[in-house]
mmCIF file of the N, C-alpha and C atoms, coordinates in Angstrom:
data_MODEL
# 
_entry.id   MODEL 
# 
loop_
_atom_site.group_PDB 
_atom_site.id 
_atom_site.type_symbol 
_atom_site.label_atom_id 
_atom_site.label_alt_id 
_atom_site.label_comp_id 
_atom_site.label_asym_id 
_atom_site.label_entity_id 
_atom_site.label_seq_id 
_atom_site.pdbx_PDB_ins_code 
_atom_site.Cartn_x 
_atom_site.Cartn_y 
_atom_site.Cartn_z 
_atom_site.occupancy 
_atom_site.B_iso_or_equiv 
_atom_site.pdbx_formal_charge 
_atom_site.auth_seq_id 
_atom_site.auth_comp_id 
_atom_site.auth_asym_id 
_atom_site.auth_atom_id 
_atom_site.pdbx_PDB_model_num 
ATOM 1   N N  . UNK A 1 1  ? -65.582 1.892  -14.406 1.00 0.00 ? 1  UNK A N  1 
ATOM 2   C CA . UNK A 1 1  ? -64.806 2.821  -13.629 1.00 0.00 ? 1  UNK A CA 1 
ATOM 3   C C  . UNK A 1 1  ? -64.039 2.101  -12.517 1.00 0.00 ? 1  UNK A C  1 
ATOM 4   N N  . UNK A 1 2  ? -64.940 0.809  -11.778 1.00 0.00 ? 2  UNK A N  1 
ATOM 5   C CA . UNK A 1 2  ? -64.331 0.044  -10.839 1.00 0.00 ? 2  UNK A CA 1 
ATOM 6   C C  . UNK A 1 2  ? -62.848 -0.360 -11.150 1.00 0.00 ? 2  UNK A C  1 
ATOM 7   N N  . UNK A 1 3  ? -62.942 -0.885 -12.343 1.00 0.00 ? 3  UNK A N  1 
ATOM 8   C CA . UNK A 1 3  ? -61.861 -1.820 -13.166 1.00 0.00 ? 3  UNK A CA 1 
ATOM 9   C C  . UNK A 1 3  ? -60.800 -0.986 -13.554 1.00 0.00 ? 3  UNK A C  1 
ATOM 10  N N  . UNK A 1 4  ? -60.831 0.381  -14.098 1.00 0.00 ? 4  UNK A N  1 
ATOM 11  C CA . UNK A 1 4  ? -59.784 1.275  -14.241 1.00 0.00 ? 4  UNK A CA 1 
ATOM 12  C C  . UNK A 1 4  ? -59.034 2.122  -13.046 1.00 0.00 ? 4  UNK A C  1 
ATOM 13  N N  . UNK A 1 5  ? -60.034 1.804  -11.451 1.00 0.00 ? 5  UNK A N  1 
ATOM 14  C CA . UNK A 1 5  ? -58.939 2.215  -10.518 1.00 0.00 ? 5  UNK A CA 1 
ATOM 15  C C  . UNK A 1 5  ? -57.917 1.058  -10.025 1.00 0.00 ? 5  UNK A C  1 
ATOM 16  N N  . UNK A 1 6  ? -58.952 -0.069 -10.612 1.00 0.00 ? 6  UNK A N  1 
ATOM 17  C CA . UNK A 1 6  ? -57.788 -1.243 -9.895  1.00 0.00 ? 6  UNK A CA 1 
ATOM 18  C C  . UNK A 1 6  ? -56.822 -1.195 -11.018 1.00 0.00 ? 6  UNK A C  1 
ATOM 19  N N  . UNK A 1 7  ? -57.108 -1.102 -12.077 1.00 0.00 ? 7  UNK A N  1 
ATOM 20  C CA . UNK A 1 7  ? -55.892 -0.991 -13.264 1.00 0.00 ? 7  UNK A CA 1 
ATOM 21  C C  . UNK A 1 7  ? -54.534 -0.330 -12.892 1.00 0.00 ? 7  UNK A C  1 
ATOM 22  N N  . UNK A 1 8  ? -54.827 1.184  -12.191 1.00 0.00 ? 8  UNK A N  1 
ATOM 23  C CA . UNK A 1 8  ? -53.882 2.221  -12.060 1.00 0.00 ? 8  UNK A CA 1 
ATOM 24  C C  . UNK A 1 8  ? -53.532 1.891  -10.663 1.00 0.00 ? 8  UNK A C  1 
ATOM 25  N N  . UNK A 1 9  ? -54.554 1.540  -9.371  1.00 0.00 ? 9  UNK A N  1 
ATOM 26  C CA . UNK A 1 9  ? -53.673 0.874  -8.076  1.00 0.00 ? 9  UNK A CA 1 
ATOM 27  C C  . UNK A 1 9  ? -52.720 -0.492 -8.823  1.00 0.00 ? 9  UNK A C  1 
ATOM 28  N N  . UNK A 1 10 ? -53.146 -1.196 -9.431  1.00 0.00 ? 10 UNK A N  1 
ATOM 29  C CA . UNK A 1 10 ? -51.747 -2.111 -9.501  1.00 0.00 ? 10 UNK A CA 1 
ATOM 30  C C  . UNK A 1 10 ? -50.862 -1.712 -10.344 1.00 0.00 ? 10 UNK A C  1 
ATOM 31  N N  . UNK A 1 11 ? -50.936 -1.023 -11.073 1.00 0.00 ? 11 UNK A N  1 
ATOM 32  C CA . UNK A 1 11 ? -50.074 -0.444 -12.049 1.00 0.00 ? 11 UNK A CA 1 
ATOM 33  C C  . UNK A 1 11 ? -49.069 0.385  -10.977 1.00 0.00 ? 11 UNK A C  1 
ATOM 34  N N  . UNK A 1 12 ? -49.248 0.970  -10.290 1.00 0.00 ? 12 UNK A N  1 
ATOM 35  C CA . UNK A 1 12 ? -48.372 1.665  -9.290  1.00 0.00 ? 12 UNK A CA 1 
ATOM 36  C C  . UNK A 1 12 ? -47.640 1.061  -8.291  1.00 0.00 ? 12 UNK A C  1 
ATOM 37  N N  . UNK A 1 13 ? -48.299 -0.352 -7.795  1.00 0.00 ? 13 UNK A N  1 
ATOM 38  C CA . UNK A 1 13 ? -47.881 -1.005 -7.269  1.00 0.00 ? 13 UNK A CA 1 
ATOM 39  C C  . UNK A 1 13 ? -46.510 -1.747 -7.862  1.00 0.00 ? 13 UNK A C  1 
ATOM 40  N N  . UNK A 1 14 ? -46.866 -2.321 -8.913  1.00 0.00 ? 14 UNK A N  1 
ATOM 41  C CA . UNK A 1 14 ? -45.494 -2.663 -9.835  1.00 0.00 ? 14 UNK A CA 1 
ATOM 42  C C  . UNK A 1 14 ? -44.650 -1.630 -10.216 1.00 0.00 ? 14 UNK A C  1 
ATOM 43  N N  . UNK A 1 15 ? -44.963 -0.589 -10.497 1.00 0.00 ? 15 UNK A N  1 
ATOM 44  C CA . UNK A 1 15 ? -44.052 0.484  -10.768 1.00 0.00 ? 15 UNK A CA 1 
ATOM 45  C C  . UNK A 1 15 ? -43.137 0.530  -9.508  1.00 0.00 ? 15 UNK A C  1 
ATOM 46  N N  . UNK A 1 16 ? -43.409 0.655  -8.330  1.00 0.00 ? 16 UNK A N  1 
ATOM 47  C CA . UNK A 1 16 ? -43.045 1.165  -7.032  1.00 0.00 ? 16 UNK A CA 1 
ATOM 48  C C  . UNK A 1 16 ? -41.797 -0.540 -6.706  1.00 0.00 ? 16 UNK A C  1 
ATOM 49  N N  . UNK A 1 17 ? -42.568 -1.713 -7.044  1.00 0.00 ? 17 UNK A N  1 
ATOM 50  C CA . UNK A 1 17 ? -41.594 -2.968 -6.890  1.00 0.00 ? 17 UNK A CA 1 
ATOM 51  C C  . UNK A 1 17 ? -40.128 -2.610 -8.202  1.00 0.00 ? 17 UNK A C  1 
ATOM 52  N N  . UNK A 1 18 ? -40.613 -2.233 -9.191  1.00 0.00 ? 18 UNK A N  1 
ATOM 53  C CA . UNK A 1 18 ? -40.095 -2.357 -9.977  1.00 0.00 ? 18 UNK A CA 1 
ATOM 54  C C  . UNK A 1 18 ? -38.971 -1.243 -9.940  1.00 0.00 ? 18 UNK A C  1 
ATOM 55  N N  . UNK A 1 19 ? -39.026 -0.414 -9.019  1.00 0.00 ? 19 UNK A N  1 
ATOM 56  C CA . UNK A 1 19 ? -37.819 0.812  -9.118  1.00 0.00 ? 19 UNK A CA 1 
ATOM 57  C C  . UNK A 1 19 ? -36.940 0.129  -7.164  1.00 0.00 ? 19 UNK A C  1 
ATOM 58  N N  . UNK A 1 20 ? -37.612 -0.532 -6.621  1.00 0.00 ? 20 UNK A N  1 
ATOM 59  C CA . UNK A 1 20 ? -37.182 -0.938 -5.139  1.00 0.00 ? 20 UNK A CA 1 
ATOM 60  C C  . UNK A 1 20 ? -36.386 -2.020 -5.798  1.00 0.00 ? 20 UNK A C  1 
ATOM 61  N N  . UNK A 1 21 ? -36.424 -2.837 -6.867  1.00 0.00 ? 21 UNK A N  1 
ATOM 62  C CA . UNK A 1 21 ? -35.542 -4.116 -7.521  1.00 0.00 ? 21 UNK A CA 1 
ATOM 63  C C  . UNK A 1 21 ? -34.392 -3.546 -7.915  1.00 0.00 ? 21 UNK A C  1 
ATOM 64  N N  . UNK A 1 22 ? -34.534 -2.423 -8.872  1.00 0.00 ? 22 UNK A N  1 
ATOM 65  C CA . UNK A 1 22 ? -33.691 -2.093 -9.281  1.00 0.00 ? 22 UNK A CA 1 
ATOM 66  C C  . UNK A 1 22 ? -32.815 -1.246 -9.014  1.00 0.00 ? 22 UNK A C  1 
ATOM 67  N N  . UNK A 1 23 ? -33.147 -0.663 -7.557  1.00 0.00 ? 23 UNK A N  1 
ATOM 68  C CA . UNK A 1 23 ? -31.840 0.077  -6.753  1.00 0.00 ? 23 UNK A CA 1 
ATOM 69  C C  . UNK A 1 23 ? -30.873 -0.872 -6.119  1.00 0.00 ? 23 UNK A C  1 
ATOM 70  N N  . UNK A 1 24 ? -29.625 -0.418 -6.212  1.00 0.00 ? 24 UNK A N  1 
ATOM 71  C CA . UNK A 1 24 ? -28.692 -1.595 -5.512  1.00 0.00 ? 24 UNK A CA 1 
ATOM 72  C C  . UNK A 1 24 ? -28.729 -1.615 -4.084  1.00 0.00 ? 24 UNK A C  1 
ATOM 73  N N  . UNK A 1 25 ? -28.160 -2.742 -3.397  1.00 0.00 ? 25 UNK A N  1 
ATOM 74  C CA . UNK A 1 25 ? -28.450 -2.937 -2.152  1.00 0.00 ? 25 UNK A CA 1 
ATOM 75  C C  . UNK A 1 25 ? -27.443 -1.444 -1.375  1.00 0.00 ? 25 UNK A C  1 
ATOM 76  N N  . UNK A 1 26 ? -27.955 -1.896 -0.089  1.00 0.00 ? 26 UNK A N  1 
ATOM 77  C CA . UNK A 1 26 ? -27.381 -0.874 0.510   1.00 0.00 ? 26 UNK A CA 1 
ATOM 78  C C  . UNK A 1 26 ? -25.693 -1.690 1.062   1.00 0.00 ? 26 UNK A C  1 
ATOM 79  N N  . UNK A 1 27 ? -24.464 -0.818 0.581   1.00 0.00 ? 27 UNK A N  1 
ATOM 80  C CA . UNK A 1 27 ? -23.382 -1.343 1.200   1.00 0.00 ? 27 UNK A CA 1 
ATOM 81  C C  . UNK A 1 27 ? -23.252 -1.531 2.820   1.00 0.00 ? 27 UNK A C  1 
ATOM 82  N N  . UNK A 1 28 ? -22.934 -3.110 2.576   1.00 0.00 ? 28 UNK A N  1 
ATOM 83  C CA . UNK A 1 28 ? -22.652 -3.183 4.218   1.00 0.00 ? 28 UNK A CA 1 
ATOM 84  C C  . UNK A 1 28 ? -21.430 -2.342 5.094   1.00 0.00 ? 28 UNK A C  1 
ATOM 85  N N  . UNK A 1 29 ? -21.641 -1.854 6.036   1.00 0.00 ? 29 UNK A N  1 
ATOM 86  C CA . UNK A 1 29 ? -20.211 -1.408 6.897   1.00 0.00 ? 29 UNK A CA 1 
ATOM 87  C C  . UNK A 1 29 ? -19.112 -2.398 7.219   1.00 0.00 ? 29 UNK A C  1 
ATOM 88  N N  . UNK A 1 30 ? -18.484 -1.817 6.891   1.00 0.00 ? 30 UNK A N  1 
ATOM 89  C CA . UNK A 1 30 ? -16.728 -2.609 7.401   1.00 0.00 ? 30 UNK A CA 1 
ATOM 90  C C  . UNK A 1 30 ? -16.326 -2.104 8.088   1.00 0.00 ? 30 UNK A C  1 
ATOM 91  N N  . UNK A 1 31 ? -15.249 -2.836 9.238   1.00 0.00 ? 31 UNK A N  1 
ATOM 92  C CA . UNK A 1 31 ? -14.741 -2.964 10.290  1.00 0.00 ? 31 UNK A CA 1 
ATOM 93  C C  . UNK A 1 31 ? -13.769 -2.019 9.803   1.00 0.00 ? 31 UNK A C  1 
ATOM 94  N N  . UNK A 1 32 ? -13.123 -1.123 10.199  1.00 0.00 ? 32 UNK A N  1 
ATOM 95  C CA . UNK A 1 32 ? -11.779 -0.263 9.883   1.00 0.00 ? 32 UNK A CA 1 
ATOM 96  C C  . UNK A 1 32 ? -10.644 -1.305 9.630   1.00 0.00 ? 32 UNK A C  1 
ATOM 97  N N  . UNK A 1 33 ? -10.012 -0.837 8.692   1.00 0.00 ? 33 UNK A N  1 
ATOM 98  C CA . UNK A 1 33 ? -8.764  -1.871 8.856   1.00 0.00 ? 33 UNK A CA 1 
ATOM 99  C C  . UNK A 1 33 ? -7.806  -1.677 9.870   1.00 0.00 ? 33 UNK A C  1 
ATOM 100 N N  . UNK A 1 34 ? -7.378  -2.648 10.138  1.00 0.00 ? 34 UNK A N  1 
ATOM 101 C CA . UNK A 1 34 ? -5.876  -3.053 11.472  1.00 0.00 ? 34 UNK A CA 1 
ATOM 102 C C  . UNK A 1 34 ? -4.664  -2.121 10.922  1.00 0.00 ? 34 UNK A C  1 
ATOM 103 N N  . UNK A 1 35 ? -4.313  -1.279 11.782  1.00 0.00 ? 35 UNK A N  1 
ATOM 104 C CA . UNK A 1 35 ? -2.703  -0.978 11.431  1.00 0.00 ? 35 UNK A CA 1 
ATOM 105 C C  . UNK A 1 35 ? -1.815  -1.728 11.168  1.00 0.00 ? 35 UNK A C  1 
ATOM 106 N N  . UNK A 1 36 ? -1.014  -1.476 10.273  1.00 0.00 ? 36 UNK A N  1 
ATOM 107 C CA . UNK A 1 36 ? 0.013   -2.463 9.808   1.00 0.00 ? 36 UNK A CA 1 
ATOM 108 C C  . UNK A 1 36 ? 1.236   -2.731 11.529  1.00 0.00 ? 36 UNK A C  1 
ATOM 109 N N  . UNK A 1 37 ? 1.493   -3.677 12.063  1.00 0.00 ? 37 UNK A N  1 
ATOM 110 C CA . UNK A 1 37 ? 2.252   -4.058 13.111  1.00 0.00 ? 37 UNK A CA 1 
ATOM 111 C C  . UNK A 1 37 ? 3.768   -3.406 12.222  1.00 0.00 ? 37 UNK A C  1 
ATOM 112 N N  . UNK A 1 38 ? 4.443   -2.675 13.221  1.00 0.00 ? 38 UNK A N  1 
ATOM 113 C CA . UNK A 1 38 ? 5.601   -2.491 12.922  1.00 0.00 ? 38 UNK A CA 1 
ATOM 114 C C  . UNK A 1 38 ? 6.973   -3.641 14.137  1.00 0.00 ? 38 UNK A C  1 
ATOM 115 N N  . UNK A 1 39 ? 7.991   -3.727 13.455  1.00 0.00 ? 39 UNK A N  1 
ATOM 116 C CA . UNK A 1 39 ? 9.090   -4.144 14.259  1.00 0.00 ? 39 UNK A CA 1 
ATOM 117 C C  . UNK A 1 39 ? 9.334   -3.398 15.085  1.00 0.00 ? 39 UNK A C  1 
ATOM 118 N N  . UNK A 1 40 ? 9.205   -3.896 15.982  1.00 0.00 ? 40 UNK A N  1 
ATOM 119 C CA . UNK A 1 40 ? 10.342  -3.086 17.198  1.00 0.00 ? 40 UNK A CA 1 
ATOM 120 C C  . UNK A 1 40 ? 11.512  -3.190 17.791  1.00 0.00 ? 40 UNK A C  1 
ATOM 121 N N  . UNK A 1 41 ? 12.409  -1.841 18.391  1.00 0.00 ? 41 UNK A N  1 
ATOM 122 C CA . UNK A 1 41 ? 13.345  -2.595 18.951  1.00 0.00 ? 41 UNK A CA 1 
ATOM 123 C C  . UNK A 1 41 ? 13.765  -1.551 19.983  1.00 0.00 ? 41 UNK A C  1 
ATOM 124 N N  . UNK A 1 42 ? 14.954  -1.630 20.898  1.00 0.00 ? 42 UNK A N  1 
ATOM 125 C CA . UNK A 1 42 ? 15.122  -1.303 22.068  1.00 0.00 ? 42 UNK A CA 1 
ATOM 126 C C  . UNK A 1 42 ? 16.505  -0.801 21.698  1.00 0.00 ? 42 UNK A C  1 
ATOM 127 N N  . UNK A 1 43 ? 16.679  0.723  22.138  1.00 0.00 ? 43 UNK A N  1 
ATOM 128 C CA . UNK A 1 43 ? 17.773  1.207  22.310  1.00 0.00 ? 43 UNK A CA 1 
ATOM 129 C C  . UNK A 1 43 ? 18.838  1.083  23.304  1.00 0.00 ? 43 UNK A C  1 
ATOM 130 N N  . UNK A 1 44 ? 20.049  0.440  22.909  1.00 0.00 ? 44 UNK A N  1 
ATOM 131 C CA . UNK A 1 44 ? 20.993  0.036  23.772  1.00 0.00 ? 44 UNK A CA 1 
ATOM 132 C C  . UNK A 1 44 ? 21.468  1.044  24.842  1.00 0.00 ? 44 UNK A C  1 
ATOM 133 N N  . UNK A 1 45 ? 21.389  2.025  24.719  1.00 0.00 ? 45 UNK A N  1 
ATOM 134 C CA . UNK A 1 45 ? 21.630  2.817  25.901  1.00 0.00 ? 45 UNK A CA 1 
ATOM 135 C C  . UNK A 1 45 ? 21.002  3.819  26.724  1.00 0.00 ? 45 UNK A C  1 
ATOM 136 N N  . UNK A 1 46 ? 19.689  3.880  26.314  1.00 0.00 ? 46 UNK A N  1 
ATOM 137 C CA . UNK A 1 46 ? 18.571  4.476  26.985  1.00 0.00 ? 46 UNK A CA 1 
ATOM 138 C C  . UNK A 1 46 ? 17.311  3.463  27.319  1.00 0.00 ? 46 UNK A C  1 
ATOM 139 N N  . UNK A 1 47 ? 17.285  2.712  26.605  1.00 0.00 ? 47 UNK A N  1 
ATOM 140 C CA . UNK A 1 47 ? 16.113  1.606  26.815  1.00 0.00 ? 47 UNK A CA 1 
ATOM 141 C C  . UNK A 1 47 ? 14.795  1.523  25.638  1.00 0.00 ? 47 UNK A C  1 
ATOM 142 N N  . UNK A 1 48 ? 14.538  3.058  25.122  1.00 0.00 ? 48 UNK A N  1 
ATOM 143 C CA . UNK A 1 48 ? 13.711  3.617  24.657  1.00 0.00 ? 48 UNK A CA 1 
ATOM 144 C C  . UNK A 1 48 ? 12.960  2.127  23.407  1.00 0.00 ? 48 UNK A C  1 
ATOM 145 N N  . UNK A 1 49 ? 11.779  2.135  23.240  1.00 0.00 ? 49 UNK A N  1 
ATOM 146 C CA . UNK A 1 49 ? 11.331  1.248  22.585  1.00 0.00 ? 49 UNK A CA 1 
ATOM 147 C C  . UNK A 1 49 ? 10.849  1.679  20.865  1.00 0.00 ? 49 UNK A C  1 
ATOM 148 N N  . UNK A 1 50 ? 11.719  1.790  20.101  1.00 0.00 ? 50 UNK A N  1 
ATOM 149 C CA . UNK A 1 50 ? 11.199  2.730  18.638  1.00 0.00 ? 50 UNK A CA 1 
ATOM 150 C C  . UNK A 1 50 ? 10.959  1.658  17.172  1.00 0.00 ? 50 UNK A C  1 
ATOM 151 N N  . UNK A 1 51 ? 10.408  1.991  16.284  1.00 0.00 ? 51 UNK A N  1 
ATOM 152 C CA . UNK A 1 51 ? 9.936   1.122  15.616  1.00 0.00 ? 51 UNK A CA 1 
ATOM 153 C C  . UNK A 1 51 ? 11.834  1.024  14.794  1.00 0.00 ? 51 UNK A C  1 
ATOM 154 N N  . UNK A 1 52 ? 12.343  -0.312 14.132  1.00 0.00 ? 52 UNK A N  1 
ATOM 155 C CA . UNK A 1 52 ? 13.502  -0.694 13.960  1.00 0.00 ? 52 UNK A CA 1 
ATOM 156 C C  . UNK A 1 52 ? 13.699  0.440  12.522  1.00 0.00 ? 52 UNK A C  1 
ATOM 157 N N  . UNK A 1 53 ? 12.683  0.406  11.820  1.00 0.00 ? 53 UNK A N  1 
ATOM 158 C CA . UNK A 1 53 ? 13.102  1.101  10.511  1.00 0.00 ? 53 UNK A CA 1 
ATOM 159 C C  . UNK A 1 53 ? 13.719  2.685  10.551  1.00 0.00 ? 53 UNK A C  1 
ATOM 160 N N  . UNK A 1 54 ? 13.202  3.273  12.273  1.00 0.00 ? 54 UNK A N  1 
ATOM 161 C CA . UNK A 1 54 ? 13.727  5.040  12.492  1.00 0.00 ? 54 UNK A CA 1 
ATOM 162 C C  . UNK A 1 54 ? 15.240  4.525  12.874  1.00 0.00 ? 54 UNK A C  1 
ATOM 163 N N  . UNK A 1 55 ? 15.313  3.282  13.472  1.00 0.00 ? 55 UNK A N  1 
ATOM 164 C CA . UNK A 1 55 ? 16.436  2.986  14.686  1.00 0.00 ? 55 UNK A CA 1 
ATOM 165 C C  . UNK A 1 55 ? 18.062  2.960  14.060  1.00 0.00 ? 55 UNK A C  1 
ATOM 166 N N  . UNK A 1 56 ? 18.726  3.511  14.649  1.00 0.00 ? 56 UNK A N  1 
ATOM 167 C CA . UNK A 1 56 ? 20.336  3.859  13.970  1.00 0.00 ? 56 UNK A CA 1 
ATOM 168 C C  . UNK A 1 56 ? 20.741  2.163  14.523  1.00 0.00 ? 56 UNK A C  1 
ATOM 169 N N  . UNK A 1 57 ? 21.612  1.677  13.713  1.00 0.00 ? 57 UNK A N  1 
ATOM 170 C CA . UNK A 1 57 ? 22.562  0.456  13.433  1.00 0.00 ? 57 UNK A CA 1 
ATOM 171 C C  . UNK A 1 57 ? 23.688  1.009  14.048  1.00 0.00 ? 57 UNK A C  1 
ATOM 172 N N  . UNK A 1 58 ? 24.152  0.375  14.976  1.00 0.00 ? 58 UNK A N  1 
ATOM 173 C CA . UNK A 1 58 ? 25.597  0.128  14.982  1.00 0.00 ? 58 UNK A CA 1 
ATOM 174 C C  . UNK A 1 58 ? 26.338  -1.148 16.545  1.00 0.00 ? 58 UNK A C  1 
ATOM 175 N N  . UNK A 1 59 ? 27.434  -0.615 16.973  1.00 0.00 ? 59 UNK A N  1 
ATOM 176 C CA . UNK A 1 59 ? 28.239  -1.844 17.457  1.00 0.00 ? 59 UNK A CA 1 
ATOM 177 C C  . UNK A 1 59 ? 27.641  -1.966 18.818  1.00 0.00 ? 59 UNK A C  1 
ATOM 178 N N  . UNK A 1 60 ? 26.775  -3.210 18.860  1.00 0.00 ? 60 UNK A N  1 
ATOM 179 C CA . UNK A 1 60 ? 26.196  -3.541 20.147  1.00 0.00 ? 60 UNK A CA 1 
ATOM 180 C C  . UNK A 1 60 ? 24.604  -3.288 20.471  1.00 0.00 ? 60 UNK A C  1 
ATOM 181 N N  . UNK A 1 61 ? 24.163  -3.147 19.082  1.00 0.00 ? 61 UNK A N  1 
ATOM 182 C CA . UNK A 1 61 ? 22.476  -2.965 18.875  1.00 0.00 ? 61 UNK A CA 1 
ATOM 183 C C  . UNK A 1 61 ? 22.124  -2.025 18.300  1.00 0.00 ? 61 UNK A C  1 
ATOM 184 N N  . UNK A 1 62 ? 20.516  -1.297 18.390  1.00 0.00 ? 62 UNK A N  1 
ATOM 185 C CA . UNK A 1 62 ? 20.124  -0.448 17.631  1.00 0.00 ? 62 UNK A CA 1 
ATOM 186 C C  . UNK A 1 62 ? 20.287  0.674  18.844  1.00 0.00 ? 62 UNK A C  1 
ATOM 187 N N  . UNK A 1 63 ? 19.962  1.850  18.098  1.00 0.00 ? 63 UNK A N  1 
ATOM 188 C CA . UNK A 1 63 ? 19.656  3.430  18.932  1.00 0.00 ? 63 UNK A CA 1 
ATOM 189 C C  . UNK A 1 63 ? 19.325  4.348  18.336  1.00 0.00 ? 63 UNK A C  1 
ATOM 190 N N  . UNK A 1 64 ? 18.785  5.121  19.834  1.00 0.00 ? 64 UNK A N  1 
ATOM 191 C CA . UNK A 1 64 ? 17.586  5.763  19.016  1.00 0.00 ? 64 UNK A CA 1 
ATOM 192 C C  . UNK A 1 64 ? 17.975  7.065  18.236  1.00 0.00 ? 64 UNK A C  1 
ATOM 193 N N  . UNK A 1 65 ? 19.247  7.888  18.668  1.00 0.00 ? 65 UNK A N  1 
ATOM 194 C CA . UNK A 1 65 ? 19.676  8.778  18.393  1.00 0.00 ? 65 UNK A CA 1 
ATOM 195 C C  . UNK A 1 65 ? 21.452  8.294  18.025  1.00 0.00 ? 65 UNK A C  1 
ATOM 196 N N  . UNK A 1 66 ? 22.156  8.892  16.773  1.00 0.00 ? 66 UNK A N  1 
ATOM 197 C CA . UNK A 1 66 ? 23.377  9.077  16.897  1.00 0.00 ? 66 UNK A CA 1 
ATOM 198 C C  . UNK A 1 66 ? 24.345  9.731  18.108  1.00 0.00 ? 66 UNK A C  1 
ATOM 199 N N  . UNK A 1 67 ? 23.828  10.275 19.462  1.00 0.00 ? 67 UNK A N  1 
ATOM 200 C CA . UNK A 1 67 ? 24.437  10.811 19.990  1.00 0.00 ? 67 UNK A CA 1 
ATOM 201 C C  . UNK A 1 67 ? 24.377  9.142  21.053  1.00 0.00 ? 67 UNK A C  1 
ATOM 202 N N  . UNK A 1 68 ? 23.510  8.646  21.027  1.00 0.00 ? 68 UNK A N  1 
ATOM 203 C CA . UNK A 1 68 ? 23.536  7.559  22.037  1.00 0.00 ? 68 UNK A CA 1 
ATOM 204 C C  . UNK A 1 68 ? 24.316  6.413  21.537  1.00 0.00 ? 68 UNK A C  1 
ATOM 205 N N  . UNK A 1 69 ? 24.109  6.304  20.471  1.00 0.00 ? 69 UNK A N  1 
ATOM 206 C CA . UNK A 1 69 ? 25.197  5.519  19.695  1.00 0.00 ? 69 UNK A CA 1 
ATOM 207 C C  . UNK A 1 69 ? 26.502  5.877  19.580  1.00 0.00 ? 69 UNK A C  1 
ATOM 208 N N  . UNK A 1 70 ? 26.870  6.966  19.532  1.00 0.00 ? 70 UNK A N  1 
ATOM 209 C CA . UNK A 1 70 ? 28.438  7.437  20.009  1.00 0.00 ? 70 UNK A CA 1 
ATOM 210 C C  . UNK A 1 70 ? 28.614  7.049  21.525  1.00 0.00 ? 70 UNK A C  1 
ATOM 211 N N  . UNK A 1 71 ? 27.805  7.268  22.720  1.00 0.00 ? 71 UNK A N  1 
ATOM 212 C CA . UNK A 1 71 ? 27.877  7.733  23.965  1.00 0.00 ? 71 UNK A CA 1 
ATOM 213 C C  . UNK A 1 71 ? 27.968  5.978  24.497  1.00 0.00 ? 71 UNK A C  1 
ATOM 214 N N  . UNK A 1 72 ? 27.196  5.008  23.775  1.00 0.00 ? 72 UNK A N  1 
ATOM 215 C CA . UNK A 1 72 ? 27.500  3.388  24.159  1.00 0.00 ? 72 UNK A CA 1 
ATOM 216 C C  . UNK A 1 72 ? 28.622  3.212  23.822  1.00 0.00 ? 72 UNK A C  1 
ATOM 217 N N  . UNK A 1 73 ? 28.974  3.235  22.242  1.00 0.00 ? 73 UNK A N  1 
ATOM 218 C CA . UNK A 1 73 ? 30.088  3.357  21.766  1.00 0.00 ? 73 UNK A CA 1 
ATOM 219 C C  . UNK A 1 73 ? 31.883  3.327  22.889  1.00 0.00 ? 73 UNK A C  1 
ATOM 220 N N  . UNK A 1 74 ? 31.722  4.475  23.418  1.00 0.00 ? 74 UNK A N  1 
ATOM 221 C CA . UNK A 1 74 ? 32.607  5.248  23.949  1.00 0.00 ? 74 UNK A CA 1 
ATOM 222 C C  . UNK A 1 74 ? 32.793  4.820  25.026  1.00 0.00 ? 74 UNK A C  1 
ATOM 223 N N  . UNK A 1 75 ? 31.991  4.766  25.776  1.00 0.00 ? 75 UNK A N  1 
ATOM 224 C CA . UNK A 1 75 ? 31.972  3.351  27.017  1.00 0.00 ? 75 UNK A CA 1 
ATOM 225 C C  . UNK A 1 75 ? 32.123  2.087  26.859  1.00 0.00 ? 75 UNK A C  1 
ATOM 226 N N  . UNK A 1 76 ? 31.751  1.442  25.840  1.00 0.00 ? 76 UNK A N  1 
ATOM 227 C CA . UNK A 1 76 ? 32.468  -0.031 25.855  1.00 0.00 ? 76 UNK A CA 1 
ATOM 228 C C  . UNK A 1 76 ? 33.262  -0.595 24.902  1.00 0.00 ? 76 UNK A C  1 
ATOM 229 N N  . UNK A 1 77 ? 34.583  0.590  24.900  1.00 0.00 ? 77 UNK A N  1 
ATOM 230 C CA . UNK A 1 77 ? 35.114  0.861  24.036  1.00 0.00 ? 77 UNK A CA 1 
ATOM 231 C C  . UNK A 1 77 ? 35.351  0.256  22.759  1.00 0.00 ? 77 UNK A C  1 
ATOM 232 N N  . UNK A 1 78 ? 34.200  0.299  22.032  1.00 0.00 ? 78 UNK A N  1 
ATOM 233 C CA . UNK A 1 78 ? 34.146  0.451  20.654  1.00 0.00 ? 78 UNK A CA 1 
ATOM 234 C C  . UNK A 1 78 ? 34.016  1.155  19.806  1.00 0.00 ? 78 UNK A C  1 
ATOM 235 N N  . UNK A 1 79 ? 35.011  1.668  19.136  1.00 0.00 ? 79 UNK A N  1 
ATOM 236 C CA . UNK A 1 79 ? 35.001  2.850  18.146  1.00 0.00 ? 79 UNK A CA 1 
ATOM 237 C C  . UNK A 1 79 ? 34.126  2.142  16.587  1.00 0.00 ? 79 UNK A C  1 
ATOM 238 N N  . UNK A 1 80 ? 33.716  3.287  16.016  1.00 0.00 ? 80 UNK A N  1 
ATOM 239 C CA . UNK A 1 80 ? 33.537  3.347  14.543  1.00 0.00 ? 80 UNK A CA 1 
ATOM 240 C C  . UNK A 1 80 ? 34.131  3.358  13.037  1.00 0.00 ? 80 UNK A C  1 
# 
């Protein structure tokens, strides 16, 4: 009777290693990723600082709005 409880205590014991092996580890945490850095640039006639890809093109730098880009425009007299 001695011999058949130690049978079934180690038998459980390996059972219990044998299902802790075979679960996968636990995933480590990661750091959040970094925002992607955008370009920047500075509107010629307000100052305003906006990323270049919203920013209107034209004569004498970027801006942030078409009305400011007419309004530089018009003052140093350069037309479109």
């Amino acid at each position: 009777m001695k011999y058949l409880l130690l049978i079934v205590v180690l038998g459980l014991v390996f059972s219990m290693l044998a299902r802790k092996r075979a679960r996968p580890p636990a995933p480590k945490p990661q750091a959040p990723a970094q925002p992607k850095a955008l370009n920047m640039g500075t509107c010629a006639q307000c100052g305003l600082h906006l990323p270049l890809d919203e920013a209107l093109p034209g004569q004498g730098g970027v801006f942030c709005s078409s009305a400011h880009r007419a309004s530089y425009e018009l003052e140093h007299g350069k037309h479109s």
